[in-house]
C-alpha positions in Angstrom: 23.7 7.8 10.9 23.7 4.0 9.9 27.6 2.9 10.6 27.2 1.7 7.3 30.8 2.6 5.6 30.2 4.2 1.8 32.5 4.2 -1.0 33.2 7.6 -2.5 34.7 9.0 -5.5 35.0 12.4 -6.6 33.3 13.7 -9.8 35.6 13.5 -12.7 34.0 16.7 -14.8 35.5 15.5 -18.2 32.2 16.9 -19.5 33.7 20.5 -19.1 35.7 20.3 -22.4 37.9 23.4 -21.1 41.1 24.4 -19.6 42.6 27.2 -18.0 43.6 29.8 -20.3 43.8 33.4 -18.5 42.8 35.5 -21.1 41.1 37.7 -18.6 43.9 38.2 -16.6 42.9 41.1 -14.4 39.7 39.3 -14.2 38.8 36.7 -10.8 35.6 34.9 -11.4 33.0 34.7 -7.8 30.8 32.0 -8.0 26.7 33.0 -6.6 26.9 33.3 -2.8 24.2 33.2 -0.5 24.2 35.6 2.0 21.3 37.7 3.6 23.6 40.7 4.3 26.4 42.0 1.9 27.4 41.6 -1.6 30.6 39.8 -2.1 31.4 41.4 -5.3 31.2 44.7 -4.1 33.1 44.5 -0.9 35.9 42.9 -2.7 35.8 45.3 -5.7 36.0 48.3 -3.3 39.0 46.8 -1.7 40.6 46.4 -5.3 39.6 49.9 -6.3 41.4 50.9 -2.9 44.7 49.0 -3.2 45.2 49.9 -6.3 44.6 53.3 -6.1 47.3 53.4 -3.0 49.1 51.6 -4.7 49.3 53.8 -7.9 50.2 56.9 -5.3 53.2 55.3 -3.9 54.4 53.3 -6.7 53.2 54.8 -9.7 50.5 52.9 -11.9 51.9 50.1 -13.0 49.6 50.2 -16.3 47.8 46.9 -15.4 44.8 48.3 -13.8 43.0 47.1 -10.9 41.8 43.3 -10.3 37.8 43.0 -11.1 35.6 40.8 -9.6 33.2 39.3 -11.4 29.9 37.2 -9.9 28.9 34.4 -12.0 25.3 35.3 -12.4 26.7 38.8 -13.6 28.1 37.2 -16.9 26.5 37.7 -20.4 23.9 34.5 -21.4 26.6 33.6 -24.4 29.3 33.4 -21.5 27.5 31.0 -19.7 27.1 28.6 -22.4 29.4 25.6 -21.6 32.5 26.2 -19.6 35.0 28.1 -21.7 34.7 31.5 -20.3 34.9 30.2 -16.8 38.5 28.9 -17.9 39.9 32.1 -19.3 39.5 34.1 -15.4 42.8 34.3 -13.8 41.5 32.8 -10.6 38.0 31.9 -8.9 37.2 32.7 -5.4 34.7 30.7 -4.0 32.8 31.4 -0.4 31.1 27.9 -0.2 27.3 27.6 1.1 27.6 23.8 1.2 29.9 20.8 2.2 30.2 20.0 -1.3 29.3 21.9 -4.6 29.8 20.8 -8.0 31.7 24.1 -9.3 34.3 23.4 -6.4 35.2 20.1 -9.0 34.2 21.4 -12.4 36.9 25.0 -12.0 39.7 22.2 -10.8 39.3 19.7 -13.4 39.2 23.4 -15.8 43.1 23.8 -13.4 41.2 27.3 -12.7 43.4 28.5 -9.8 41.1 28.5 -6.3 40.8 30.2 -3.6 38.7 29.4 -0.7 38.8 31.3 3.3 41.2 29.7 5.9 40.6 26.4 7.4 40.1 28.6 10.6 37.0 30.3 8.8 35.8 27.5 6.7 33.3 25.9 8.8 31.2 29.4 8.7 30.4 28.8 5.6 29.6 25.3 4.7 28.0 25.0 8.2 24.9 27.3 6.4 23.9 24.0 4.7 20.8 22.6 5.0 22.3 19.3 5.5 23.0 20.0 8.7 19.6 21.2 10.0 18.7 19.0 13.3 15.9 17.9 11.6 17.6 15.1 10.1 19.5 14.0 12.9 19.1 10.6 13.9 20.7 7.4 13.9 19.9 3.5 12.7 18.6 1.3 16.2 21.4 -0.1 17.5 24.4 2.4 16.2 25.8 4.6 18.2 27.2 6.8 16.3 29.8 8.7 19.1 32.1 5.5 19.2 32.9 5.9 15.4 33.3 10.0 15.6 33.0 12.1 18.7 30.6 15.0 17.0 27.3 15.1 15.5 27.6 16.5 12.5 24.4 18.5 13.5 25.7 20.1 16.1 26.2 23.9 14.7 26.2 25.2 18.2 29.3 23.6 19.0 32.5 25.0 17.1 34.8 22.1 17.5 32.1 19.6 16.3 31.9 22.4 13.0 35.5 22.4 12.5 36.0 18.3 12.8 33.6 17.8 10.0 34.5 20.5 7.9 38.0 18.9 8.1 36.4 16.3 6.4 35.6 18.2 3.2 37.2 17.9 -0.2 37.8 22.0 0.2 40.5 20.9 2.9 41.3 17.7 1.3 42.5 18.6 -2.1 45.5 19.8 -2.8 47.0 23.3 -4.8 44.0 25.1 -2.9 45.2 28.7 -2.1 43.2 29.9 1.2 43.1 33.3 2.7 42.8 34.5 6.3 41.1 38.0 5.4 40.6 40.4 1.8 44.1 42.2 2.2 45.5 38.6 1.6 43.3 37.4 -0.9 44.4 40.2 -3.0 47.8 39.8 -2.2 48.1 36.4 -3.1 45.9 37.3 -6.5 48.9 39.5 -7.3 51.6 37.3 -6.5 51.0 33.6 -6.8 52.5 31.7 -9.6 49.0 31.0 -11.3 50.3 28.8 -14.3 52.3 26.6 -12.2 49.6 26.6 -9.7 47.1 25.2 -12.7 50.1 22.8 -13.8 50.1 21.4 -10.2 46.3 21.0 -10.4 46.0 19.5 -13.6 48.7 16.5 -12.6 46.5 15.9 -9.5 43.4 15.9 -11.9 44.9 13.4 -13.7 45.1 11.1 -10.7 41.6 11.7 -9.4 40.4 10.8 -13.0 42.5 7.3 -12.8 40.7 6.5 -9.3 37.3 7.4 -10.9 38.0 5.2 -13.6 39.5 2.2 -11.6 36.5 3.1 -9.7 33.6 2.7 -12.2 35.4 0.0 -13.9 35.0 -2.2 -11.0 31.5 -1.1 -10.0 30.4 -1.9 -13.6 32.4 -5.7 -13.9 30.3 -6.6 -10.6 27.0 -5.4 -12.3 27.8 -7.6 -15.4 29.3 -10.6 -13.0 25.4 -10.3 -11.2 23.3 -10.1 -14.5 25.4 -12.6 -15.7 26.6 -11.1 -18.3 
């Protein structure tokens, strides 16, 4: 920690050259977890498999078919070629291994509906960051750090210090994030949720975070200029 206040701007992805178009539409895209212990994928495709098949006994199949869930790494070399196929999923679920990760803001500049686990379960996962090994704890000589926040942000022992920093986070921060408390509600809300006008909602907030970028940029580069004299 320096005290030193940073300014910060979100990435504005324009690079993507894609927008949400659910094509696949019984189709959620996973982005590449790290985890020593289960597969994502296949816990939640089992879950599908199962609600849809009690579903289909009390209801009647619908004709739709189950939701599949579909790991990035899992998808053909032609589909990961530029961003396109990403756009056409009807949702992405991410379980982030990191405070920040650049397919968090490449899927919503795409408006790709997200969803992300409950504030209450976030800091589980970003906490696995290597950003936060004690190693790098430390602070510039004469700092001191507590008076600005009341947590080290090293501290993964400590839950509350987890959950205040995590609070922190764009996942938390932006809004039209969908977040769910456990799988029955994930697929719940993947069969209910308004996606479009979810995507609509994002894509207006997009438009905002790309105006900031820009004001942004602009002012960082007329100071460069004003220094070279140019």
């Amino acid at each position: 920690a320096t005290g030193v206040v940073l300014p910060v701007v979100r990435p504005a992805c324009l690079y993507t050259e894609a927008s949400y178009w659910p094509v696949r539409r019984r189709e959620v895209l996973m982005l590449r977890t790290v985890s020593l212990f289960w597969d994502a994928e296949c816990i939640l495709n089992h879950y599908s498999k199962e609600t849809h098949e009690t579903r289909a006994g009390q209801q009647g199949d619908s004709g739709e078919g189950k939701l599949r869930f579909i790991e990035s790494t899992m998808l053909s070399g032609k589909e990961r070629v530029g961003y396109s196929a990403f756009a056409e999923f009807l949702a992405a679920v991410i379980y982030p291994y990191a405070f920040s990760q650049f397919w968090f803001y490449e899927l919503y500049a795409m408006a790709v509906p997200l969803y992300m686990p409950s504030r209450a379960t976030l800091p589980l996962f970003v906490n696995q960051d290597y950003s936060v090994c004690p190693d790098f704890d430390g602070h510039r000589p004469g700092h001191i750090p507590y008076l600005v926040h009341p947590f080290s942000p090293f501290d993964t022992d400590d839950w509350e210090a987890m959950t205040y920093w995590t609070g922190f986070t764009d996942y938390l921060l932006t809004p039209h994030i969908n977040y769910f408390e456990s799988l029955p509600q994930l697929l719940y809300l993947l069969e209910t949720e308004d996606h479009r006008e979810q995507s609509r909602a994002m894509q207006r907030a997009n438009v905002g975070f790309i105006g900031e970028a820009t004001t942004f940029w602009t002012s960082v580069l007329d100071r460069v200029a004003v220094a070279r004299g140019v």
